[in-house]
N, CA, C and O atoms as a CHARMM CRD file, in Angstrom:
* protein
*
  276
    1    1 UNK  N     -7.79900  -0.13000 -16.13100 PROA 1      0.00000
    2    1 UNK  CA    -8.99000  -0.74000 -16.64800 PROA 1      0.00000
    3    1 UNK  C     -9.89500  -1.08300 -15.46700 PROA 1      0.00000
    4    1 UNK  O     -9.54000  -1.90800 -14.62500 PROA 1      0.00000
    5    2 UNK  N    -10.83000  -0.57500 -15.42200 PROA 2      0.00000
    6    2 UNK  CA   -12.04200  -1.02000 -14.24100 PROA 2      0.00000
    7    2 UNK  C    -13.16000  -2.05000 -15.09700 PROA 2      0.00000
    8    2 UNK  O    -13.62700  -1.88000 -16.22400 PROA 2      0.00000
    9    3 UNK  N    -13.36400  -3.00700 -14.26500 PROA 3      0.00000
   10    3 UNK  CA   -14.29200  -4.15400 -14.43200 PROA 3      0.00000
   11    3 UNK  C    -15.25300  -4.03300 -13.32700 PROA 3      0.00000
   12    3 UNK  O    -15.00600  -3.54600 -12.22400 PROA 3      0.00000
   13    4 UNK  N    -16.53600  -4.59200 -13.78400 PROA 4      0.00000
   14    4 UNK  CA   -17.55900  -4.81500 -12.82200 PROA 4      0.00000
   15    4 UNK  C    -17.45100  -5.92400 -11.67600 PROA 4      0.00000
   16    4 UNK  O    -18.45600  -6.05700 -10.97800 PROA 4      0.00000
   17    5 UNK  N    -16.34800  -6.73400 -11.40300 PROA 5      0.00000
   18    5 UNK  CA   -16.05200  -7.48900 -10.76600 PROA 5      0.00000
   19    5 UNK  C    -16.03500  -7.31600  -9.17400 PROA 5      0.00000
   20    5 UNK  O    -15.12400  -6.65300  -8.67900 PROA 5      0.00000
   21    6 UNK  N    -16.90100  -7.82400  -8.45500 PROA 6      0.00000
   22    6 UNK  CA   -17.09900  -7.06100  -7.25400 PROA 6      0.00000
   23    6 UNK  C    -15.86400  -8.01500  -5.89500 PROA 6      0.00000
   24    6 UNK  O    -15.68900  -7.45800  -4.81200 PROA 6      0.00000
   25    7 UNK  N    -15.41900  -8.88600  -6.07900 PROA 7      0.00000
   26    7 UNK  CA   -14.30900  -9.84500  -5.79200 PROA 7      0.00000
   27    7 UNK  C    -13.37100  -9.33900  -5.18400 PROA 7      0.00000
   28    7 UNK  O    -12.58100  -8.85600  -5.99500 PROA 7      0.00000
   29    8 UNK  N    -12.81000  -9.09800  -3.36000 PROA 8      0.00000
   30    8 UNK  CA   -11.31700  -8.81600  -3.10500 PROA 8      0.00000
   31    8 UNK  C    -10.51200 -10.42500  -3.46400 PROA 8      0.00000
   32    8 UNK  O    -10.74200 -11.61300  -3.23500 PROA 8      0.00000
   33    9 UNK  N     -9.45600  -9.60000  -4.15900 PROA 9      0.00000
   34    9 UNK  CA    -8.48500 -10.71100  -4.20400 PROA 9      0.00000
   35    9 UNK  C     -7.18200  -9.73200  -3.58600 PROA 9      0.00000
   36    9 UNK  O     -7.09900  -8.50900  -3.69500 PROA 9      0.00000
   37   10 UNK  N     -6.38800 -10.47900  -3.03600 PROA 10     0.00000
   38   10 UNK  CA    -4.92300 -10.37900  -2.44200 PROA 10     0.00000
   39   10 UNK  C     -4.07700 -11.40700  -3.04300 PROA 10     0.00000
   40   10 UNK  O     -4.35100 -12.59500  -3.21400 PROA 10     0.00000
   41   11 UNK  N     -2.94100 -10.73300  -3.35700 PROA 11     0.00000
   42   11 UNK  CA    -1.63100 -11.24900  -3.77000 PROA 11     0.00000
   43   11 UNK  C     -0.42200 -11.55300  -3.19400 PROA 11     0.00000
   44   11 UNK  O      0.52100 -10.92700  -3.67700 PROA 11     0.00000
   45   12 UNK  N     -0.15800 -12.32400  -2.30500 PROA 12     0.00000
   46   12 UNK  CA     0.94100 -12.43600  -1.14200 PROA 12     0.00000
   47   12 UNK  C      2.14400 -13.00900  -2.52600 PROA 12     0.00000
   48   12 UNK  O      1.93100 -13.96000  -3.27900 PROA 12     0.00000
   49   13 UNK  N      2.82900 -12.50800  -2.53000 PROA 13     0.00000
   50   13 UNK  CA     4.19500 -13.87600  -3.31600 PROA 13     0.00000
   51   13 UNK  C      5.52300 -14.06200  -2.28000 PROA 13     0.00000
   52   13 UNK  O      5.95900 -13.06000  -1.71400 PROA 13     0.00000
   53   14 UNK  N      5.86500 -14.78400  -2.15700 PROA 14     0.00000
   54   14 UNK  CA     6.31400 -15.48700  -0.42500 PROA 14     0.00000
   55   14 UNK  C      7.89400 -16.32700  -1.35700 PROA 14     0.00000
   56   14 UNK  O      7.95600 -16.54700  -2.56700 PROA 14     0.00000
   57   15 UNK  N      8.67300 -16.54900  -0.60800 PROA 15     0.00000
   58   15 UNK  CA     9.46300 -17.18600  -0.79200 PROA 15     0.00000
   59   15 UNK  C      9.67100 -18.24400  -1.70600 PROA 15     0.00000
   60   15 UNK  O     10.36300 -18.38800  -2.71400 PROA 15     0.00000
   61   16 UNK  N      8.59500 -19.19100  -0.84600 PROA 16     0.00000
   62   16 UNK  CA     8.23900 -20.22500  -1.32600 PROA 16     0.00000
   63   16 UNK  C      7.24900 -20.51400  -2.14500 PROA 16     0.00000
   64   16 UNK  O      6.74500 -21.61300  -1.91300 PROA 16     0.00000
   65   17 UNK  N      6.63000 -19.71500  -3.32600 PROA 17     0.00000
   66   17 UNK  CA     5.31900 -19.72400  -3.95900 PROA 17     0.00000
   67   17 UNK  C      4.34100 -18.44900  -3.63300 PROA 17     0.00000
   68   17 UNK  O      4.77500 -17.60500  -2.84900 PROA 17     0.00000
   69   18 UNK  N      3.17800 -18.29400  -4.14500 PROA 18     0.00000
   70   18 UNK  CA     2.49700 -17.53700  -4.10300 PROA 18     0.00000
   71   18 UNK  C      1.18100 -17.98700  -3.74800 PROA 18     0.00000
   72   18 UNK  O      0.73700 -18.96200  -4.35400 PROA 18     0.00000
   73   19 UNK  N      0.17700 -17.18300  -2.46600 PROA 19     0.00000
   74   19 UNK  CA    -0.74300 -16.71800  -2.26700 PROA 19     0.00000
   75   19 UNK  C     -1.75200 -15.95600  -2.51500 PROA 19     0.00000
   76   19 UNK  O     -1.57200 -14.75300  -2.32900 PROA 19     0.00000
   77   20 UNK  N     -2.98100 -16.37300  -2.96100 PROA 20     0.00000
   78   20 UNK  CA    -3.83400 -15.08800  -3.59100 PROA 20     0.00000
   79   20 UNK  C     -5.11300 -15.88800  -2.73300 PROA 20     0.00000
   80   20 UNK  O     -5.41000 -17.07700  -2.61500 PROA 20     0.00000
   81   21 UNK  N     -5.75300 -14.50400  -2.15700 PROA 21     0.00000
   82   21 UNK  CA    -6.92100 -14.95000  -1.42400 PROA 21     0.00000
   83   21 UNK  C     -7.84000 -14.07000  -2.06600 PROA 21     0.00000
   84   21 UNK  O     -7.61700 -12.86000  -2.03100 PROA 21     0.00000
   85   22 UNK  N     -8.86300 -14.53000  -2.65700 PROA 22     0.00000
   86   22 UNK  CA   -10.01000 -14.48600  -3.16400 PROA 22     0.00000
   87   22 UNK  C    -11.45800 -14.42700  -2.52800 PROA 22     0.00000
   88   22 UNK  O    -12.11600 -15.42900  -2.24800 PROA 22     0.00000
   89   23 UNK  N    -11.76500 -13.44400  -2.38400 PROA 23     0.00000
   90   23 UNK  CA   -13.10300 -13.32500  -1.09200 PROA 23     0.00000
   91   23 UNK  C    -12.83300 -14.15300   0.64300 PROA 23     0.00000
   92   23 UNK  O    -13.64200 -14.60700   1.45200 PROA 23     0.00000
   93   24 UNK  N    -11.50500 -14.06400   0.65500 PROA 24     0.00000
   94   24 UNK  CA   -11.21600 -14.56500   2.31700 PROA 24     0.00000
   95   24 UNK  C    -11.12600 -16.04200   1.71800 PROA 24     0.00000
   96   24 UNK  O    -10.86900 -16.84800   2.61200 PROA 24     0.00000
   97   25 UNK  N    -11.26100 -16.61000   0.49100 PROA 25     0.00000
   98   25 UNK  CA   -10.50100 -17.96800   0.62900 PROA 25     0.00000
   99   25 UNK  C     -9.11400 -17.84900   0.07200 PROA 25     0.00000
  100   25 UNK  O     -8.83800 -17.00900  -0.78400 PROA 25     0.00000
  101   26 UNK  N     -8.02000 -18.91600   0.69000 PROA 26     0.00000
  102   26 UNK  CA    -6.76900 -18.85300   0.12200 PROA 26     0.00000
  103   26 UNK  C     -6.31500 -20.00500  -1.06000 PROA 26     0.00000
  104   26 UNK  O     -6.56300 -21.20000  -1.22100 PROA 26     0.00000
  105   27 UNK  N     -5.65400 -19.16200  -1.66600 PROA 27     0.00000
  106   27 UNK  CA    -5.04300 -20.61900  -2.73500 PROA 27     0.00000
  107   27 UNK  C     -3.94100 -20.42500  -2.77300 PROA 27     0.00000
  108   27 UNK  O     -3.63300 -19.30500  -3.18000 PROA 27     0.00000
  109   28 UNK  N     -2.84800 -21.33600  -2.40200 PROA 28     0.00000
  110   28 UNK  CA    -1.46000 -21.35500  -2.56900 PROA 28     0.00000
  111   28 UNK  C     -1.20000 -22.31700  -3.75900 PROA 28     0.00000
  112   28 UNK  O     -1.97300 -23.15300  -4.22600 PROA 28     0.00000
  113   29 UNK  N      0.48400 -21.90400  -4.27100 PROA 29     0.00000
  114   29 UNK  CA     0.75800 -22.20500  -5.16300 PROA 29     0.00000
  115   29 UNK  C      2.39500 -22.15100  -5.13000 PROA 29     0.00000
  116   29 UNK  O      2.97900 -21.07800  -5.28200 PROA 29     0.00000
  117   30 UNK  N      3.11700 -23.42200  -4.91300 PROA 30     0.00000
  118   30 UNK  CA     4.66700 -23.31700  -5.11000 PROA 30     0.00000
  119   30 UNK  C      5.36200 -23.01100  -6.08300 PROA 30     0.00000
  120   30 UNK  O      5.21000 -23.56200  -7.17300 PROA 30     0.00000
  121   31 UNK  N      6.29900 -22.02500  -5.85200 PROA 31     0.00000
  122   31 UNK  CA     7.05300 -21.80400  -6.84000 PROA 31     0.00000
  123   31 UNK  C      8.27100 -22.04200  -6.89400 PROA 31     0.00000
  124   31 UNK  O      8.72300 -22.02700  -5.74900 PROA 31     0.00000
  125   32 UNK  N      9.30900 -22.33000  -7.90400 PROA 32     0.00000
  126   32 UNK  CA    10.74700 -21.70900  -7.75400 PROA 32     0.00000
  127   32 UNK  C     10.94400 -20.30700  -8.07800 PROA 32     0.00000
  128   32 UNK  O     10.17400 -19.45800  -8.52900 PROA 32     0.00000
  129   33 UNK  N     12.51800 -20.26600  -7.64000 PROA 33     0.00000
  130   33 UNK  CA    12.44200 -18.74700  -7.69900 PROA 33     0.00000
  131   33 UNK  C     12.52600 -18.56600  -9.77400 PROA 33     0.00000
  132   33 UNK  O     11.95400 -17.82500 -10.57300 PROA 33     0.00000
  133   34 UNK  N     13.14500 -19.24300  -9.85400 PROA 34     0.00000
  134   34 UNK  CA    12.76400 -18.85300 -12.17000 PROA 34     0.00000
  135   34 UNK  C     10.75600 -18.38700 -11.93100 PROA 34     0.00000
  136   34 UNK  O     10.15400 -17.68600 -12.74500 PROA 34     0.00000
  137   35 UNK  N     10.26700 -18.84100 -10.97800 PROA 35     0.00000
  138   35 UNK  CA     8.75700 -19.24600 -11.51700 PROA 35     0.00000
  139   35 UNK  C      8.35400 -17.83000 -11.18300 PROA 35     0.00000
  140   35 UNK  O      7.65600 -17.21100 -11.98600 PROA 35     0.00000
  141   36 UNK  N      8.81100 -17.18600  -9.86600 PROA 36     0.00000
  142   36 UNK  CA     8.59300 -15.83600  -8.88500 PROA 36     0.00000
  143   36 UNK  C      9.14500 -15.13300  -9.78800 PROA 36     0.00000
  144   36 UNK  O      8.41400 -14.29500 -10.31600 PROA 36     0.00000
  145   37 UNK  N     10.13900 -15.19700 -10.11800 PROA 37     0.00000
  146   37 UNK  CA    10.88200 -13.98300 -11.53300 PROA 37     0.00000
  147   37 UNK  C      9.57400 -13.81800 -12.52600 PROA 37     0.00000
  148   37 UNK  O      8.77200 -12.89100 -12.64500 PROA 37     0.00000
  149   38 UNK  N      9.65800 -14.81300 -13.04400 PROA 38     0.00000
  150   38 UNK  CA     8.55500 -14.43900 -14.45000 PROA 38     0.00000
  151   38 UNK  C      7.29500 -14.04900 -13.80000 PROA 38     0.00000
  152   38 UNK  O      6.88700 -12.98200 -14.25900 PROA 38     0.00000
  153   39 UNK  N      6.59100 -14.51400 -12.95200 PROA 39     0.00000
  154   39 UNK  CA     5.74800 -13.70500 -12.37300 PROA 39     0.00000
  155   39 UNK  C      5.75000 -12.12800 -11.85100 PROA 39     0.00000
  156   39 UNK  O      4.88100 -11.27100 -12.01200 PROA 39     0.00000
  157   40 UNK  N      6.88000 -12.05600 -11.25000 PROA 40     0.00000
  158   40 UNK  CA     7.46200 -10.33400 -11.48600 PROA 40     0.00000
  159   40 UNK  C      7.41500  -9.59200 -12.39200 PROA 40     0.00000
  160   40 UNK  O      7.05000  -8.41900 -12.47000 PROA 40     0.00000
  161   41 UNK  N      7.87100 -10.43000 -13.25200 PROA 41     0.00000
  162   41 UNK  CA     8.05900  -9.13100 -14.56300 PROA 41     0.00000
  163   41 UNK  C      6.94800  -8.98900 -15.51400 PROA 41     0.00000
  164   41 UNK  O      6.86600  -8.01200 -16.25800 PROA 41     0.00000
  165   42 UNK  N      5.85100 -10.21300 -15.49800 PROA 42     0.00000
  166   42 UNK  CA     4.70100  -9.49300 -15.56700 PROA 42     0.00000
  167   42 UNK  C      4.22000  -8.80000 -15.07100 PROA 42     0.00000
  168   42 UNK  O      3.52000  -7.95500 -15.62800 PROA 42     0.00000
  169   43 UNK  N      4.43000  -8.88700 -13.60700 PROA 43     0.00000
  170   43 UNK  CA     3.33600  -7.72900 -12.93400 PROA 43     0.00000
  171   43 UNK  C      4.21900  -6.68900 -13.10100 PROA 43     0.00000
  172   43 UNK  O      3.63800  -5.62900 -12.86900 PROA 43     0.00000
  173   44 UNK  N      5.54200  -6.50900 -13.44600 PROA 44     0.00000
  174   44 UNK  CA     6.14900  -5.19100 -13.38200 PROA 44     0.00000
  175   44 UNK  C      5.57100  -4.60600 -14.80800 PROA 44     0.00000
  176   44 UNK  O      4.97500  -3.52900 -14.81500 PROA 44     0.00000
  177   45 UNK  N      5.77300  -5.36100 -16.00800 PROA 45     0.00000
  178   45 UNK  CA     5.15200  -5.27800 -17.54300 PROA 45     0.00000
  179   45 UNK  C      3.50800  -4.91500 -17.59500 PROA 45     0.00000
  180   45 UNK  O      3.06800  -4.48200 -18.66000 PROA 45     0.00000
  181   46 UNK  N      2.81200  -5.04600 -16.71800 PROA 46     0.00000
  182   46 UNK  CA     1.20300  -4.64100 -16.78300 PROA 46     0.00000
  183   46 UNK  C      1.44900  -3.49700 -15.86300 PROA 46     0.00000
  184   46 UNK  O      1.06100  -2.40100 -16.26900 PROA 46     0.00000
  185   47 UNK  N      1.96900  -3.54600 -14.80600 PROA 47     0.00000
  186   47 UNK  CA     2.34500  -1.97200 -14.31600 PROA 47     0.00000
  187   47 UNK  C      2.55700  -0.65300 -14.88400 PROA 47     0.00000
  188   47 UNK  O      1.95800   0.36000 -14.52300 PROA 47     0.00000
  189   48 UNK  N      3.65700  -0.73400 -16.01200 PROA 48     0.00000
  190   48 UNK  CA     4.26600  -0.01000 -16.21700 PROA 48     0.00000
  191   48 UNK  C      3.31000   0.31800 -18.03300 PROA 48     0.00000
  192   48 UNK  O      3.50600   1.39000 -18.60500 PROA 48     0.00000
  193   49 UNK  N      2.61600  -0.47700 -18.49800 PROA 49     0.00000
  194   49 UNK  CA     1.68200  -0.12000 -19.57900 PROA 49     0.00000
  195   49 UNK  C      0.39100   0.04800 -19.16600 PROA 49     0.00000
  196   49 UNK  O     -0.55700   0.12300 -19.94800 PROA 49     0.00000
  197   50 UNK  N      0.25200   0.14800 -17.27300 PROA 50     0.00000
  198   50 UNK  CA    -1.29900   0.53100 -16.68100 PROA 50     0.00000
  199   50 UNK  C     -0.58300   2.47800 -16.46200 PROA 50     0.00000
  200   50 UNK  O     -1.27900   3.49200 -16.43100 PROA 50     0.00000
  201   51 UNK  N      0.73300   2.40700 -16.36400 PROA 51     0.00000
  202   51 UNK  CA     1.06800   3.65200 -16.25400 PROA 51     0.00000
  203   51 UNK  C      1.42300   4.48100 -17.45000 PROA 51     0.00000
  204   51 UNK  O      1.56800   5.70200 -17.37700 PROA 51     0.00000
  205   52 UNK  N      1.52400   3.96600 -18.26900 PROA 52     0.00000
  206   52 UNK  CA     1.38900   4.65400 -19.81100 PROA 52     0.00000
  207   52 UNK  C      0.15900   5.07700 -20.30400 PROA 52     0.00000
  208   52 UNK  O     -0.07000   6.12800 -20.90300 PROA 52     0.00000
  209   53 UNK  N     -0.94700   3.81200 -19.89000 PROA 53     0.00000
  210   53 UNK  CA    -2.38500   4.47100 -20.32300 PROA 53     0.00000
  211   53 UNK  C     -2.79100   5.55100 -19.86000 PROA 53     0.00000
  212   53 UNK  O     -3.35200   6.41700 -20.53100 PROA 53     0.00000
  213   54 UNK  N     -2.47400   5.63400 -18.27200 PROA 54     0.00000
  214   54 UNK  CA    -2.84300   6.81700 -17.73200 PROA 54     0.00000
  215   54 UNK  C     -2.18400   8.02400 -18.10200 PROA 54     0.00000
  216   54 UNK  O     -2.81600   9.07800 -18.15100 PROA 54     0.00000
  217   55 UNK  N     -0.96200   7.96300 -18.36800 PROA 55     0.00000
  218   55 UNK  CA    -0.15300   9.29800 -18.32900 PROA 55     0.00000
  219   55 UNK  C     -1.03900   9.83300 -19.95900 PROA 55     0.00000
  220   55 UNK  O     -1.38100  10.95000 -20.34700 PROA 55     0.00000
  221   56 UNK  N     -1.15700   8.62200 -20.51200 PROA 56     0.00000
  222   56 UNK  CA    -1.87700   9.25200 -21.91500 PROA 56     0.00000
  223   56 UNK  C     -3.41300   9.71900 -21.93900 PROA 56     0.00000
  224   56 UNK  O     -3.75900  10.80200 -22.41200 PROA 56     0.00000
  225   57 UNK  N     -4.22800   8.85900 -21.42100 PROA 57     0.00000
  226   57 UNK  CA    -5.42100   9.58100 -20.98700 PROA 57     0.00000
  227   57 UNK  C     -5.14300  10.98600 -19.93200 PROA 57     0.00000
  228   57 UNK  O     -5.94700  11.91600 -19.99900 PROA 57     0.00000
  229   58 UNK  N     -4.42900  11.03200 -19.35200 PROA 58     0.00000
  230   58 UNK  CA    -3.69900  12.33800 -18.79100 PROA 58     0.00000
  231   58 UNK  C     -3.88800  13.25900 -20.05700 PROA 58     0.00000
  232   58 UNK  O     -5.00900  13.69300 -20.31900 PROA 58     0.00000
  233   59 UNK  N     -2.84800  13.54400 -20.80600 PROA 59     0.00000
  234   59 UNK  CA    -2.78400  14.17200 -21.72300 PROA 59     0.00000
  235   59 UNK  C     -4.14400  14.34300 -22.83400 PROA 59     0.00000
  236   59 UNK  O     -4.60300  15.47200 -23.01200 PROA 59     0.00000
  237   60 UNK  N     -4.54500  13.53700 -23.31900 PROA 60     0.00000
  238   60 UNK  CA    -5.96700  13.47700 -23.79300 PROA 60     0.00000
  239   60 UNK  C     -6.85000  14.67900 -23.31400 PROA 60     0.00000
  240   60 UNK  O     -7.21000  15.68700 -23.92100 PROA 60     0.00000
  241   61 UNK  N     -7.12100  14.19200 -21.84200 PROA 61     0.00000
  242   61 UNK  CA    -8.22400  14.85300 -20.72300 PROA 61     0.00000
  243   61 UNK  C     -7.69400  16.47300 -20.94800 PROA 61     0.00000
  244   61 UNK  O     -8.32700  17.46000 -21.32200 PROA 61     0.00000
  245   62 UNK  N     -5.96000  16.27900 -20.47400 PROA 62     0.00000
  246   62 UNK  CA    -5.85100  18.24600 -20.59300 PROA 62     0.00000
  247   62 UNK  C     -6.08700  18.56700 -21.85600 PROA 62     0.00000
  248   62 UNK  O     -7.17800  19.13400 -21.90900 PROA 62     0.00000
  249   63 UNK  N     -5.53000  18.46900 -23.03100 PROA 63     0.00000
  250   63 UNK  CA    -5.97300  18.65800 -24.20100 PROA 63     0.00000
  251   63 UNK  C     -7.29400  18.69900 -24.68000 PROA 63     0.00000
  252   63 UNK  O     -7.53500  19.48900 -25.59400 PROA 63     0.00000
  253   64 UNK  N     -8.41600  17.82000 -24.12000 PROA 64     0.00000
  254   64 UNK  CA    -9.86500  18.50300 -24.35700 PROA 64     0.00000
  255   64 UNK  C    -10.53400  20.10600 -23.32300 PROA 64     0.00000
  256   64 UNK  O    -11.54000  20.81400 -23.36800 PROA 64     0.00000
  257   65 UNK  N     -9.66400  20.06300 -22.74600 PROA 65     0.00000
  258   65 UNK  CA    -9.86300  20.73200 -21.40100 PROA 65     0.00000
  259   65 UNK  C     -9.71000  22.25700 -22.12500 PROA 65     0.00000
  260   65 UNK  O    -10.46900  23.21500 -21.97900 PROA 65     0.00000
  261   66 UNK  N     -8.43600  22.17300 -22.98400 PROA 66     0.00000
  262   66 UNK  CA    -7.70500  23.25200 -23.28000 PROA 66     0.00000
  263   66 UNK  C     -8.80400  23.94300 -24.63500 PROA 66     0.00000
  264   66 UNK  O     -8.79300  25.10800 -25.03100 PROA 66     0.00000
  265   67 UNK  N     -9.49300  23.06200 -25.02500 PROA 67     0.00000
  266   67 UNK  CA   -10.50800  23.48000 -26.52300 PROA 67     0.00000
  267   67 UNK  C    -11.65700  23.83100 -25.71700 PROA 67     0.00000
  268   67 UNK  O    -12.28900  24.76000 -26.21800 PROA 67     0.00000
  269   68 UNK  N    -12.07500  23.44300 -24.76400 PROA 68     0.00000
  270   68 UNK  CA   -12.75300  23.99300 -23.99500 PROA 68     0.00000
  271   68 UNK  C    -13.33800  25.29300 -23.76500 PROA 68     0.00000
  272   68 UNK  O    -14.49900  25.69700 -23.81500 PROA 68     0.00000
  273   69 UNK  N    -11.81700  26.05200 -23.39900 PROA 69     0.00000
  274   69 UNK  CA   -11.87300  26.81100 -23.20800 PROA 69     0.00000
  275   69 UNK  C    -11.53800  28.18800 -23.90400 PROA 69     0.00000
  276   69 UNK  O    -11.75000  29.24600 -23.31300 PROA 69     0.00000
């Protein structure tokens, strides 16, 4: 999904909590490790359905490609 959002953000997740710097400012945030888990497996869970969209717009794209022609 692309947004008009023109914003670097960085995602450090550290031992001890997580880091996200937002246009060169930082915001920390402590975690336990239960807190770093569930934060994982979202980002593993939006990963892995940012890689389904694509593989399907994949397929889509060749399939118009193929009437095409």
């Amino acid at each position: 999904m692309m947004t008009s959002h023109s914003k670097t953000i960085l995602v450090v997740p550290r031992p001890d909590g997580l880091l996200v710097s937002i246009d060169g400012v930082s915001h920390y945030r402590d975690m336990d490790a239960t807190q770093l888990l569930w934060m994982a497996e979202r980002f593993l869970k939006a990963g892995l359905e940012a890689q389904r969209e694509e593989k399907k717009a994949e397929k889509e794209n060749a399939g118009q490609k193929e009437d095409n022609v």
